[in-house]
C-alpha positions in Angstrom: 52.5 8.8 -66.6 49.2 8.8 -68.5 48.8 12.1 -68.8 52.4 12.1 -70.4 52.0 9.8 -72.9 48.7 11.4 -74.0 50.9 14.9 -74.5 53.3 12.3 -76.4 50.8 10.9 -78.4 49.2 15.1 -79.5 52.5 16.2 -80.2 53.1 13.3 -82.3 50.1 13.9 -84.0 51.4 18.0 -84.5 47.9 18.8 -81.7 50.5 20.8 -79.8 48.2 22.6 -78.0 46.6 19.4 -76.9 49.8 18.3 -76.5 51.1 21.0 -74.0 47.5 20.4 -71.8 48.2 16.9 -71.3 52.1 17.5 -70.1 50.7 20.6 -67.9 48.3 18.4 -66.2 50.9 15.7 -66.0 53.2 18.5 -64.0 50.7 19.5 -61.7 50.8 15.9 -60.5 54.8 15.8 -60.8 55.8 19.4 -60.6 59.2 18.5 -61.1 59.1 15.5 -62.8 62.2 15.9 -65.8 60.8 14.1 -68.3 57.4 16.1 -68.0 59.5 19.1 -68.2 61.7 18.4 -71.1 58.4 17.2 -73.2 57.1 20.4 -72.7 60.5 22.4 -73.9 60.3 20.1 -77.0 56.8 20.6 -77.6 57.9 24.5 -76.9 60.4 24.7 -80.0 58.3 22.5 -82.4 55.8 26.0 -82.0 59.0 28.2 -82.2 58.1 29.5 -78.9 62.0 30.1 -77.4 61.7 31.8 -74.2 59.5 29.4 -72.8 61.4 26.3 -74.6 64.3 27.6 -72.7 62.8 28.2 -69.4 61.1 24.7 -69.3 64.4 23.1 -70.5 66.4 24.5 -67.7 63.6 23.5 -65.3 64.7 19.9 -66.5 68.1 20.1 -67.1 68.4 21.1 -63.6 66.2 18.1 -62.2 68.4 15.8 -64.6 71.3 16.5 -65.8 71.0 13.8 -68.9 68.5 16.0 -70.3 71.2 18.2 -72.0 72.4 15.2 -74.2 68.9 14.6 -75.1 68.3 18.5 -76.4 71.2 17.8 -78.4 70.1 14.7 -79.9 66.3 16.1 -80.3 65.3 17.0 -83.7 62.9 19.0 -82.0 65.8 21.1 -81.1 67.3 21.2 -84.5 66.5 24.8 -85.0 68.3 26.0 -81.8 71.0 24.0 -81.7 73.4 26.4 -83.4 71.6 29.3 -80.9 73.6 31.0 -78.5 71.4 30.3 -75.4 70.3 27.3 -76.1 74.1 26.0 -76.6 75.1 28.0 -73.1 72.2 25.8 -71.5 72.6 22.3 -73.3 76.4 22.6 -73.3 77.3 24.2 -70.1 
């Protein structure tokens, strides 16, 4: 959870790098943890950095199912949510 929040607290900040170390050390803890996962897709699109946005965002999506409601609601989506994949993902 710690390591989370700091990833939360970077990205905030626009350290995304920093930001992406935090949440990676935070998912070798939690591998799968959804919430881990999804903060690293965000963090993923606010660099413009699609294929791994969408890889990571699957990996959530598929742990929990809510996550597709919060891509949509986002704004660090905003720039993919009129994109083909990400819709077939989020949507589906």
């Amino acid at each position: 959870l710690a390591w989370c929040n700091m990833g939360t607290v970077h990205r905030q900040l626009l350290r995304y790098d920093e930001a992406l170390e935090a949440y990676n050390r935070a998912l070798t803890l939690a591998p799968n943890e959804p919430s881990v996962l999804f903060n690293i897709a965000a963090t993923y699109a606010r660099l413009k950095r699609k294929e791994p946005m969408l890889e990571t965002l699957a990996r959530a999506i598929a742990n929990n199912g809510e996550y597709k409601d919060e891509a949509l609601n986002d704004v660090s989506f905003r720039e993919y949510w009129n994109d083909p994949q990400f819709k077939d993902l989020a949507e589906a």
